[in-house]
C-alpha positions as CSV (number, residue, x, y, z in Angstrom):
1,X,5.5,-17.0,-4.0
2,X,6.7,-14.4,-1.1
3,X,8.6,-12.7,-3.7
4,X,6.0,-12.0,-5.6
5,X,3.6,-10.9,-3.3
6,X,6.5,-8.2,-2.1
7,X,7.1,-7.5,-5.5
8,X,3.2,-6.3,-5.9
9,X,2.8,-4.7,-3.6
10,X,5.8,-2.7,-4.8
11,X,4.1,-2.1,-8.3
12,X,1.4,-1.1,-6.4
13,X,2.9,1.9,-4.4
14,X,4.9,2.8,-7.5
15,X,1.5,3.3,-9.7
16,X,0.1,5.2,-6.9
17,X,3.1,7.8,-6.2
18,X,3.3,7.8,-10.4
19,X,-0.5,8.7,-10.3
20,X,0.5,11.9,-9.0
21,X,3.2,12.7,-11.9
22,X,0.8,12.3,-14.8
23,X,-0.3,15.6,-14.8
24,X,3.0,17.1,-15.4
25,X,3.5,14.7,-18.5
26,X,0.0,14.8,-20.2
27,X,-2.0,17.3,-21.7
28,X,-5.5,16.8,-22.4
29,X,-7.9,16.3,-19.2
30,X,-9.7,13.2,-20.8
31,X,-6.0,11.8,-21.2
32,X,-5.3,12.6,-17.5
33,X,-8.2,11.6,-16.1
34,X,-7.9,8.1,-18.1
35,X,-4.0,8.0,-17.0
36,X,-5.1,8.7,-13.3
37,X,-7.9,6.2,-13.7
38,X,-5.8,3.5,-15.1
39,X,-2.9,3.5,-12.5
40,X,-5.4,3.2,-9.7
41,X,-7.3,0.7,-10.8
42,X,-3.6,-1.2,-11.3
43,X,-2.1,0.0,-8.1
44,X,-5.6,-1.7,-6.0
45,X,-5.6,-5.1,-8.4
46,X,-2.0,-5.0,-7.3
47,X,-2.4,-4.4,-3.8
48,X,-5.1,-7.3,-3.2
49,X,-3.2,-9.8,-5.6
50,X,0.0,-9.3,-3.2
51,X,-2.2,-9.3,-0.1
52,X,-3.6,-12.6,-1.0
53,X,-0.6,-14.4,-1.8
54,X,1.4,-13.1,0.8
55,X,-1.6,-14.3,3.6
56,X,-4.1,-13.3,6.3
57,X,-1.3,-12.8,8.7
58,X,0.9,-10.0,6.4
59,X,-2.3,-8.6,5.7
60,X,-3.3,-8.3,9.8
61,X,0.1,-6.8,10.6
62,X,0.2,-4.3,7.3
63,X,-3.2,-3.0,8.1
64,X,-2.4,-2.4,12.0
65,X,1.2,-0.7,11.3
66,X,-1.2,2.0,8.5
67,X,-4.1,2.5,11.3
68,X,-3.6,5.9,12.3
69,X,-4.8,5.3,16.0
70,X,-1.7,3.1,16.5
71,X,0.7,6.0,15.6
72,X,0.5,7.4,18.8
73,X,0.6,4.1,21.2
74,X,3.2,3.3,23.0
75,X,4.4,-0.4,23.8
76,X,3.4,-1.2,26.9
77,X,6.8,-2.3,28.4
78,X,8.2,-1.8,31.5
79,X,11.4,-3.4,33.0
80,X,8.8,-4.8,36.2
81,X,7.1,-7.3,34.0
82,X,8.0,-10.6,36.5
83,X,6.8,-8.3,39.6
């Protein structure tokens, strides 16, 4: 079941970054906008499907290592720790 979480979550960045490309393959904007549409509603029903199988706890840690106000933190250790 692991695998299949990773797996979705895979498919799920894929048909985001390929969200980006279908401008550059389609023509019309009602085709484009229904392309766009499409892959983002796959890439989130993706994302949550893997999020649920893989668990609360891959979910916890996913969400803090993407929080932009963690980016900048540094780990807080020091080589004095038993002192």
């Amino acid at each position: 079941m692991k695998k299949l979480g990773i797996a979705l979550l895979i498919v799920s960045g894929i048909a985001l970054l390929s969200a980006f490309t279908i401008p550059f393959f389609v023509h019309t904007v009602s085709e484009i906008a229904g392309w766009i549409a499409g892959l983002l509603i796959v890439s989130e029903i993706a994302f949550w499907t893997g999020g649920i199988i893989l668990g609360k706890e891959v979910a916890r840690k996913y969400r803090r290592y993407l929080n932009p106000r963690n980016w900048s933190r540094k780990q807080n250790r020091s080589s004095n720790d038993g002192e």
